[in-house]
C-alpha distance (Angstrom), angle and dihedral (degrees) to the residues before:
residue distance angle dihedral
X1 . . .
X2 3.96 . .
X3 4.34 104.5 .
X4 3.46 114.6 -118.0
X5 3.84 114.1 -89.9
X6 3.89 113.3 -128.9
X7 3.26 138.1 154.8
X8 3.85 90.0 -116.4
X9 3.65 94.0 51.6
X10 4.05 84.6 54.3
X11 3.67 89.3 41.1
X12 4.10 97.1 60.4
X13 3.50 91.3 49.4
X14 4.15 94.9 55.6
X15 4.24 82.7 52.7
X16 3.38 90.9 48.2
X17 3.61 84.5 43.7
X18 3.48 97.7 55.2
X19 3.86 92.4 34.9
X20 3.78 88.9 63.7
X21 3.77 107.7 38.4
X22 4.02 86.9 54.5
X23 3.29 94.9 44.5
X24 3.88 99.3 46.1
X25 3.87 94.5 31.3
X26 3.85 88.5 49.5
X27 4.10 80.3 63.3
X28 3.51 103.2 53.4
X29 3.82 141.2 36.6
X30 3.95 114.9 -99.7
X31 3.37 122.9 -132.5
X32 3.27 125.4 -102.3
X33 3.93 115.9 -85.4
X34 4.31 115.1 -118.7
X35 3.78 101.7 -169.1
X36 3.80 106.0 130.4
X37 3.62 96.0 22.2
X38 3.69 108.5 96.5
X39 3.47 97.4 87.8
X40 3.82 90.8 46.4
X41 3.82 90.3 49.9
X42 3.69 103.5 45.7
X43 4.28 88.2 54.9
X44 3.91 87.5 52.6
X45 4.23 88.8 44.8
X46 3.45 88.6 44.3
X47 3.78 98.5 46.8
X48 3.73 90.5 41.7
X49 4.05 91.5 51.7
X50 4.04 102.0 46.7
X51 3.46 93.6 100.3
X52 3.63 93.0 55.4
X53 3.91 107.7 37.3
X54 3.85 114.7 134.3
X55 3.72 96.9 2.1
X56 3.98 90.8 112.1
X57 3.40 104.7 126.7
X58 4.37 108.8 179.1
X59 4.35 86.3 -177.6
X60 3.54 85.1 64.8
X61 3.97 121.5 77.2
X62 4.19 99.1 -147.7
X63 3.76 114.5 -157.6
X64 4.07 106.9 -114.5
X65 3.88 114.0 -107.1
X66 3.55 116.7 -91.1
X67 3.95 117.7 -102.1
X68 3.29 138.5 146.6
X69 3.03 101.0 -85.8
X70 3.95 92.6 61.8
X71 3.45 97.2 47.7
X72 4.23 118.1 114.8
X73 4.42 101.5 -58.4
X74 3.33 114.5 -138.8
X75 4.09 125.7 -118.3
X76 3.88 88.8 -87.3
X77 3.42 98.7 50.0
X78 3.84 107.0 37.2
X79 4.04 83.2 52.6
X80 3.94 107.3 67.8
X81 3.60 83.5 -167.1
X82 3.94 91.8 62.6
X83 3.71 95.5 46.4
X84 4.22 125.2 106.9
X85 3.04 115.6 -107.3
X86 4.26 118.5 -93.5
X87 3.75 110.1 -117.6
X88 3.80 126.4 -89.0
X89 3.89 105.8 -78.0
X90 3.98 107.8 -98.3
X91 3.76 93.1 33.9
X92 3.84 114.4 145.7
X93 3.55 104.4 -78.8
X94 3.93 89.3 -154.1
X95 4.12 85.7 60.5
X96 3.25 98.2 49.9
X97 3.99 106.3 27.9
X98 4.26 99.2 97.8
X99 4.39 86.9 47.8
X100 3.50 90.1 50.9
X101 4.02 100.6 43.6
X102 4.10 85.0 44.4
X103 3.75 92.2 53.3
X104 3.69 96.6 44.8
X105 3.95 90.1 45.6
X106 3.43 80.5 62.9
X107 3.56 100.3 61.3
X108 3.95 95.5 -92.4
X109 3.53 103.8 152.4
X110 3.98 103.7 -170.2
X111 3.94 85.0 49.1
X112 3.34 94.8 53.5
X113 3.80 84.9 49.0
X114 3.24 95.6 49.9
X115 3.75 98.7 50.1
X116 3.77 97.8 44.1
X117 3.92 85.6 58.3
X118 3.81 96.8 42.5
X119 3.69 91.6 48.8
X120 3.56 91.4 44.4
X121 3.47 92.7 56.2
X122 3.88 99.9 50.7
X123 3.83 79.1 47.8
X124 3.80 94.6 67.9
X125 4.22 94.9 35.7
X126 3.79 80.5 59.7
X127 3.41 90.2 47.2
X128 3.88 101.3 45.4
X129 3.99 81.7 44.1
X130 3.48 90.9 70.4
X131 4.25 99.9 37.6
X132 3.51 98.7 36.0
X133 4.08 95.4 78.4
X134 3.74 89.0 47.7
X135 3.86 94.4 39.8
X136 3.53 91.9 53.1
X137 3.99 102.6 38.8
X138 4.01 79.3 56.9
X139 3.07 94.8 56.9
X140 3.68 100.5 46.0
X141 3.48 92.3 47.4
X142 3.53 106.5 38.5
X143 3.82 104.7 48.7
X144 3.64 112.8 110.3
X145 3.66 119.6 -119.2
X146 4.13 99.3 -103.9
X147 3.59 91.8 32.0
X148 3.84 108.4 155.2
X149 3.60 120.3 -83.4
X150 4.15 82.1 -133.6
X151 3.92 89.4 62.3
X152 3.65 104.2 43.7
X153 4.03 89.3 50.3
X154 3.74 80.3 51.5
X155 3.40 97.6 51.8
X156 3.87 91.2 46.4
X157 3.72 94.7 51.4
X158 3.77 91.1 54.8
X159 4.11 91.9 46.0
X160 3.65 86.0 41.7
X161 4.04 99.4 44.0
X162 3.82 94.9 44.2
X163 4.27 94.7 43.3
X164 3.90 91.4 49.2
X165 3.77 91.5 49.9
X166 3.88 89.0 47.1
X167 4.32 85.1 50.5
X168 4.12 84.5 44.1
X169 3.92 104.3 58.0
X170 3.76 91.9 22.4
X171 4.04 94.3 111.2
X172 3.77 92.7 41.3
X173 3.76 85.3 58.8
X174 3.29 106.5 38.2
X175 3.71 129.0 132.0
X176 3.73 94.3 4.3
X177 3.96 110.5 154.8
X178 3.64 129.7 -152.7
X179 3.29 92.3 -91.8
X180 3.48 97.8 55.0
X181 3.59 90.7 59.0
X182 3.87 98.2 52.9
X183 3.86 82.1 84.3
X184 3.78 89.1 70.3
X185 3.60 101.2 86.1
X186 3.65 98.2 37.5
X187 4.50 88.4 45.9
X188 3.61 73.8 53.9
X189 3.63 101.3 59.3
X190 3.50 96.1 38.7
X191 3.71 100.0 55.0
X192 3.47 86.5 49.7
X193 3.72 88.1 55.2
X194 3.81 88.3 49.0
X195 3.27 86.9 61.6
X196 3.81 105.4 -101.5
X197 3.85 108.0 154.7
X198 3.90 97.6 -148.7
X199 3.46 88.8 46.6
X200 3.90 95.7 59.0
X201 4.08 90.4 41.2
X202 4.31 85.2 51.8
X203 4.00 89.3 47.8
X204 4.04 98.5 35.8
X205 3.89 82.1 49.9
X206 3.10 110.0 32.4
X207 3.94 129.8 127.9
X208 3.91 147.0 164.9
X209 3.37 98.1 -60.4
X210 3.98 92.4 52.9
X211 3.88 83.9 42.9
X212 3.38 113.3 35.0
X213 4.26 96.2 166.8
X214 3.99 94.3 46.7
X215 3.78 94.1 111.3
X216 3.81 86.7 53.7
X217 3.95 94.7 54.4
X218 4.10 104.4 52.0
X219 4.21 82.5 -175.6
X220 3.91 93.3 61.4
X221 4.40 76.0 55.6
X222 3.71 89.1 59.1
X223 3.28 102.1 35.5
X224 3.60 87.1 58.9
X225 3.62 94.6 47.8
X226 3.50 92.6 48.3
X227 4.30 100.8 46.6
X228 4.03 111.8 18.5
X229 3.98 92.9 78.7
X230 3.84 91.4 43.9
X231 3.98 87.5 44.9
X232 3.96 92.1 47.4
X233 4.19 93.1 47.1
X234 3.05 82.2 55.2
X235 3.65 111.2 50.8
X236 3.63 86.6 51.1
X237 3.23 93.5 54.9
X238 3.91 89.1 59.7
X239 4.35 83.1 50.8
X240 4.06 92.6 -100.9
X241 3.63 94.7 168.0
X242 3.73 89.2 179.3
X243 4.29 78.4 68.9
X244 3.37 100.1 49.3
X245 3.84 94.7 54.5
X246 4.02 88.7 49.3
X247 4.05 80.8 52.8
X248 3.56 89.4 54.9
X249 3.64 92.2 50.4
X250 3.29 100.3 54.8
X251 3.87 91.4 42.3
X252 3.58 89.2 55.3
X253 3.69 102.5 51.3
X254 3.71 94.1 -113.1
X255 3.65 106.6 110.3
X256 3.35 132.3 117.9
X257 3.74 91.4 -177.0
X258 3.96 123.9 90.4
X259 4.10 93.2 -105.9
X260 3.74 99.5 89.4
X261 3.62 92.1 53.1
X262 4.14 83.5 71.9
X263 4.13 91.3 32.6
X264 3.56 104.4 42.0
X265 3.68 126.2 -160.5
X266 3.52 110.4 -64.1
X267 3.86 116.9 160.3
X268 4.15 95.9 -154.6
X269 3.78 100.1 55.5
X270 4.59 86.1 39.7
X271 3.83 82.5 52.5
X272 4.19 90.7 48.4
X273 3.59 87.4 49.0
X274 3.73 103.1 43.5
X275 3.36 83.5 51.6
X276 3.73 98.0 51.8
X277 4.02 86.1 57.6
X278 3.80 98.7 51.6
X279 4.06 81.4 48.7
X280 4.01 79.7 55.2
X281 3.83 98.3 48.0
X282 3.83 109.2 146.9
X283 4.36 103.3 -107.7
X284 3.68 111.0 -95.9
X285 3.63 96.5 23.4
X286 3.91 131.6 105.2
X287 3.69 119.2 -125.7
X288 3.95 108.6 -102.9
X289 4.42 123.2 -108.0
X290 3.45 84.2 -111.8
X291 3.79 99.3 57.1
X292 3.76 97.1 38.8
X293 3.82 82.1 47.7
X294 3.78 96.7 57.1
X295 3.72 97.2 45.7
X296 4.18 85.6 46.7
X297 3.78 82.5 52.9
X298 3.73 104.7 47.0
X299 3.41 101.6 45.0
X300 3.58 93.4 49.2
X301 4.20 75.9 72.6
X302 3.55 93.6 52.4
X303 3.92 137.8 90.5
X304 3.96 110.6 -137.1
X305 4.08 93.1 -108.3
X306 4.32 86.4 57.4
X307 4.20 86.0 50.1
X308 3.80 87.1 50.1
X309 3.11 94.7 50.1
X310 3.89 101.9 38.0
X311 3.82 89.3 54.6
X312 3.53 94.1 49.9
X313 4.17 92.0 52.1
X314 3.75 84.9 46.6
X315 3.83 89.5 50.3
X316 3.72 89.8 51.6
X317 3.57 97.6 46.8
X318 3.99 90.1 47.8
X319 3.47 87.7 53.9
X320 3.88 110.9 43.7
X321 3.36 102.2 27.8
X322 4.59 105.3 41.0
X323 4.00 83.7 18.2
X324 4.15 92.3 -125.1
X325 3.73 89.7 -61.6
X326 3.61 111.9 138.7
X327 3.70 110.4 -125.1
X328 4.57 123.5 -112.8
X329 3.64 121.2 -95.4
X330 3.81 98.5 -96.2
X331 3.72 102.9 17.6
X332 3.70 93.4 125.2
X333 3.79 110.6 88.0
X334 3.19 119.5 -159.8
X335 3.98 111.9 -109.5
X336 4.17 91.2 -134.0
X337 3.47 93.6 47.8
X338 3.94 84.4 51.0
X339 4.14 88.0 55.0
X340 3.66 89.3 47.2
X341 4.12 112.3 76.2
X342 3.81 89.0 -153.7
X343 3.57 149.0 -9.3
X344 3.79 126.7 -21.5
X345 3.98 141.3 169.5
């Protein structure tokens, strides 16, 4: 049975709203905020990226940037069977934070895993820690009187969702400080590296929001510029469809992300890989407005030669790297929900 929606029920949850972000933000640092800085950040991208803009190449199979975490493993890590254990899920992060970052400097692959996910978690409870008062004084205060029951049990679920997984993971992410949590874009790029496919969709993706303190670390710039087209060649070469529609993105001038500041709008290779993901669309299904849109759009900026050709990269991509197999109605995560460890608004 639906619960009764009243202002009171609504009410208790903005206390315990309130109640929980000071509480648990009062034991941890906040990150830093990134209103204002988009502008800022896409110059430093963009200056950062010149040298590399249109070079992607998806026929080619790059070799990843070396790190340390792809240097030669030794016995204990290259044998999963010789590793430690990882911790019991919902230990401390703050405990366990320099083992984990050791192991998966090492080339530990799980542990890198591991603590991209963990830190991406306590990322988003000290996110939601800092929206949730707003987000649910707004919507206390601004529901209409005769709102819909449908849209107040909406709006609960979402206040309700997001506080209980702030209460859930609130002792694994306790007392983390700032920074602790300057390892989460680095964890991030070296999971990826270790081959962790949400990993590379969160880094190939990612943005302000998922990074609030880029502009303060120029290095996380180059670093970017330097692996997130070598990590999204290749993802798609393992058939990560969730890749190819970032790449199509950032081809197409749409993203928000940091990936077309190294791609660049270019309305041949956003044709090639619209194209590729209407060659990918799930069996039974009808290609979306939007997609039939885009490839309407695109090649209305292309001579007949560039469609050739764009259909036949697309054709090659389809079938060496997702072997002609369409891909599964909602196989393509999206990359901030990747970044984001848990639920959201």
């Amino acid at each position: 049975m639906s619960r009764p929606i009243l202002p009171a029920v609504l009410g208790a949850i903005v206390i315990a709203v309130v109640a929980a972000a000071a509480f648990y933000g009062g034991r941890r640092s906040a990150p830093a905020s990134a209103s204002g800085a988009q502008t800022e950040m896409e110059k430093k991208v963009e200056n950062a990226a010149n040298s590399t803009k249109g070079k992607s190449n998806v026929a080619a199979k790059p070799a990843l940037a070396r790190t340390p975490g792809r240097r030669m493993l030794d016995s204990a890590v290259s044998n999963p069977s010789a590793r430690a254990p990882l911790p019991a899920a919902g230990t401390p992060l703050k405990s366990v934070l320099a083992d984990l970052k050791a192991r998966a400097d090492a080339g530990d692959a799980d542990a890198a895993s591991r603590l991209f996910k963990d830190m991406q978690t306590c990322a988003q409870v000290q996110r939601l820690n800092q929206m949730l008062p707003t987000m649910a004084s707004r919507a206390l205060n601004d529901t209409p009187p005769g709102a819909s029951a449908q849209r107040s049990e909406r709006m609960l679920d979402f206040l309700q969702r997001d506080l209980d997984f702030t209460k859930n993971n609130a002792a694994m992410c306790a007392d983390l400080s700032a920074d602790d949590m300057a390892s989460l874009v680095p964890a991030t790029l070296e999971a990826a590296q270790l081959g962790d496919p949400e990993a590379a969709n969160c880094y190939v993706g990612a943005n302000l929001n998922n990074w609030p303190g880029l502009l303060d670390n120029p290095q996380w710039v180059q670093d970017y510029q330097t692996n997130a087209l070598n990590l999204a060649n290749s993802a798609l070469q393992q058939g990560d469809w969730s890749m190819a529609m970032l790449m199509a993105q950032a081809y197409g001038g749409s993203s928000r992300n940091l990936l077309n500041q190294l791609t660049g709008s270019n309305a041949q290779q956003a044709y090639t890989y619209a194209k590729l993901m209407s060659l990918g669309q799930p069996s039974g299904t009808q290609p979306s407005q939007r997609s039939t849109n885009a490839l309407s759009n695109f090649s209305s900026q292309l001579t007949a030669d560039q469609i050739q050709a764009a259909d036949a990269q697309a054709q090659q991509m389809y079938q060496q790297y997702f072997n002609s197999t369409p891909r599964q109605t909602g196989q393509i995560a999206n990359a901030t929900q990747a970044c984001q460890g848990g639920p959201g608004f």
